[in-house]
N, C-alpha and C positions, 0 to 999 in steps of 0.2 A: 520801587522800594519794597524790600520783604519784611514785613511783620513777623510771619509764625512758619516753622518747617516741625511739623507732625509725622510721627508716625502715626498710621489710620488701622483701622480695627482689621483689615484682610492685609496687613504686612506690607501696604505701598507708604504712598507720603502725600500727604496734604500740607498745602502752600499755599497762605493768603498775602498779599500784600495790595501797592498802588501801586498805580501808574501815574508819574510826576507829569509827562506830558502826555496829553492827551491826542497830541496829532501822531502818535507812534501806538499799533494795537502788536499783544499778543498772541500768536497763532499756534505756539507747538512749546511745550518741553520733554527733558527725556534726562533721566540718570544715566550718570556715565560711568567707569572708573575712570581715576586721576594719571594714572597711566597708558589708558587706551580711553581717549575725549573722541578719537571721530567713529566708536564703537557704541550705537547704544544698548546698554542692558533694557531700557524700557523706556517709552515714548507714548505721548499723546498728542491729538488735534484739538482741535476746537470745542470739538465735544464732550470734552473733561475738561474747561476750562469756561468758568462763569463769571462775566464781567460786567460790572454796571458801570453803561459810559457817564452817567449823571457823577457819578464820584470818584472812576477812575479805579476802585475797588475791584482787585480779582481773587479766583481762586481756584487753585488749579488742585485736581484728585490724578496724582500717577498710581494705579491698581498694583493692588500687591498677587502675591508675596515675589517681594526682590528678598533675597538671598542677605543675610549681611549687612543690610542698608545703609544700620545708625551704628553697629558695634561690631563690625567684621575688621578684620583686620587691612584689608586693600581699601584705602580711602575712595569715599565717592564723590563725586559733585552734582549739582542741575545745572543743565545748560535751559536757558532761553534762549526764545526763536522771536525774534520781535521785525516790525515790518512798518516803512515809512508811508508807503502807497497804499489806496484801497482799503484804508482803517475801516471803515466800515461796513465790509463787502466780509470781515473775519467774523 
């Protein structure tokens, strides 16, 4: 579930939200355009992305500056990358 979609202070986006189940972890997301989804404009690992398993709480920092992000004219989306195996190995 996503709570909050930020713009962050170097022109990326910060996204906090939860994870409803807990046996499924997050490992990647990435801005897209809505017309080119298997292209990414920008992408992160694990390592932009802070998760407490106690609450299921995350929050993911994709780095700016993206071009356009919130007010450009070509719509954008976030893709999630989520994984049912080895949740805890992410």
């Amino acid at each position: 579930m996503i709570n909050q979609v930020g713009q962050s202070e170097d022109g990326g986006v910060d996204i906090r939200g939860v994870m409803l189940n807990k046996e499924i972890g997050l490992y990647a997301a990435s801005v897209v355009a809505a017309n080119k989804m298997e292209k990414d404009i920008k992408a992160v690992d694990p390592t932009n992305i802070q998760y407490d398993k106690g609450t299921g709480e995350f929050m993911i920092q994709i780095p700016g500056p993206i071009d356009d992000l919130f007010y450009g004219q070509e719509e954008k989306l976030i893709k999630f990358f989520i994984r049912r195996t080895q949740v805890d190995k992410i």
